[in-house]
C-alpha positions in Angstrom: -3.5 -92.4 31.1 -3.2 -90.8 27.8 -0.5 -88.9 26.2 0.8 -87.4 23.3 4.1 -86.4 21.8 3.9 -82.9 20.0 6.3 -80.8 18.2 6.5 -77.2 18.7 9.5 -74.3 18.2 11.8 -77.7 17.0 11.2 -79.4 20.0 9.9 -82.1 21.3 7.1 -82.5 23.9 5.3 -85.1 25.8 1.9 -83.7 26.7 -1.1 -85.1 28.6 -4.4 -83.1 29.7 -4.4 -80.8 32.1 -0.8 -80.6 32.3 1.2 -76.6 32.0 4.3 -76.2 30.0 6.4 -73.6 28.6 6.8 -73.2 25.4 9.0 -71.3 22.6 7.1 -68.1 22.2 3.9 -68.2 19.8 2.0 -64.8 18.9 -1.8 -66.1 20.9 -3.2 -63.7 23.5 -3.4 -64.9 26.8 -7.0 -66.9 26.7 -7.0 -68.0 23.1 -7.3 -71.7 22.1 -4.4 -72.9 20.1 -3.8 -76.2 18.4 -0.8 -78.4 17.2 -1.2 -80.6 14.5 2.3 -81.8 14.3 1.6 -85.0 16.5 4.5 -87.5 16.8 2.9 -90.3 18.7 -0.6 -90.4 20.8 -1.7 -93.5 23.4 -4.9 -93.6 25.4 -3.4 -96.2 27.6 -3.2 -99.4 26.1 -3.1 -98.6 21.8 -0.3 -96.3 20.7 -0.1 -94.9 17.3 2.9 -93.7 16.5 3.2 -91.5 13.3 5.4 -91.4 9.9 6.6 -89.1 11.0 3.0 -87.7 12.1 -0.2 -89.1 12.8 -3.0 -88.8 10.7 -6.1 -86.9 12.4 -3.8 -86.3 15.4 -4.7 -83.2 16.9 -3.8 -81.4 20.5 -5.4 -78.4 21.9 -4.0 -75.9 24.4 -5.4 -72.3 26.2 -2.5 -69.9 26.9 -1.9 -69.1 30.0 0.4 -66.9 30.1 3.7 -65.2 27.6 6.7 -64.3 29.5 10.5 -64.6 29.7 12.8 -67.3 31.2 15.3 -66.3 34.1 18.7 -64.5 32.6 21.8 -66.9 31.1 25.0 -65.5 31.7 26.8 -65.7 28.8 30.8 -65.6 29.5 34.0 -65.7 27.4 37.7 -66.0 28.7 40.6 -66.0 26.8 43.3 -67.2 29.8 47.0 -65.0 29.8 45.0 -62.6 26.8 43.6 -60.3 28.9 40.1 -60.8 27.4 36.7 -61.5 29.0 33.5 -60.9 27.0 30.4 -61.2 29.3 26.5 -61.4 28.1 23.3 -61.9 28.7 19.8 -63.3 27.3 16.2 -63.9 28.2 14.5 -66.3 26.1 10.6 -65.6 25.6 8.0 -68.4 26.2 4.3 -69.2 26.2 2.9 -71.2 29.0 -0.1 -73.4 27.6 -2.3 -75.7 29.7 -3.5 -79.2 27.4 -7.1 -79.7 27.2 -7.6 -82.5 24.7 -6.0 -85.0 22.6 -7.8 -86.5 20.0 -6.6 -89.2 17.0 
């Protein structure tokens, strides 16, 4: 079972092909081929490299599925006895990629 650790939007993800994840928002059209070269740590099973602080040659690909936007956070502040309440929203935008190769 291979697997790789990527970075992407300051985050950290850990990947393996064929999987779907969402993303922080990257400007692809839906069908494009996109690839991260920021690769923490790869292992095909039994030999793991693990990078300082990436991997040299690491490379994961992706297709984009899809771009969308996360369900609504309510966003409240209450200021007991002050007669204050401060209510918000937001909707975070993502890209849903599927993994189709890791290479080292």
């Amino acid at each position: 079972m291979s697997y790789a650790i990527i970075e992407a939007g300051g985050k950290q993800h850990r990947v393996q092909p064929g999987e779907t994840l969402k993303i922080e928002k990257i400007e692809a059209a839906t069908g494009d081929t996109i690839s991260f070269d920021q690769v923490l740590l790869v292992s095909d099973g039994e030999n793991v490299k693990i990078g300082a602080p990436f991997v040299e040659g690491g490379k994961v690909t992706a297709e984009v599925i899809a771009q969308g936007r996360h369900d609504k956070i309510q966003i409240i502040k209450f200021r007991r006895r002050k007669h204050h309440m401060k209510r918000a929203g937001h909707r975070q935008w993502y890209t849903e990629i599927k993994i189709t190769d890791i290479s080292a």
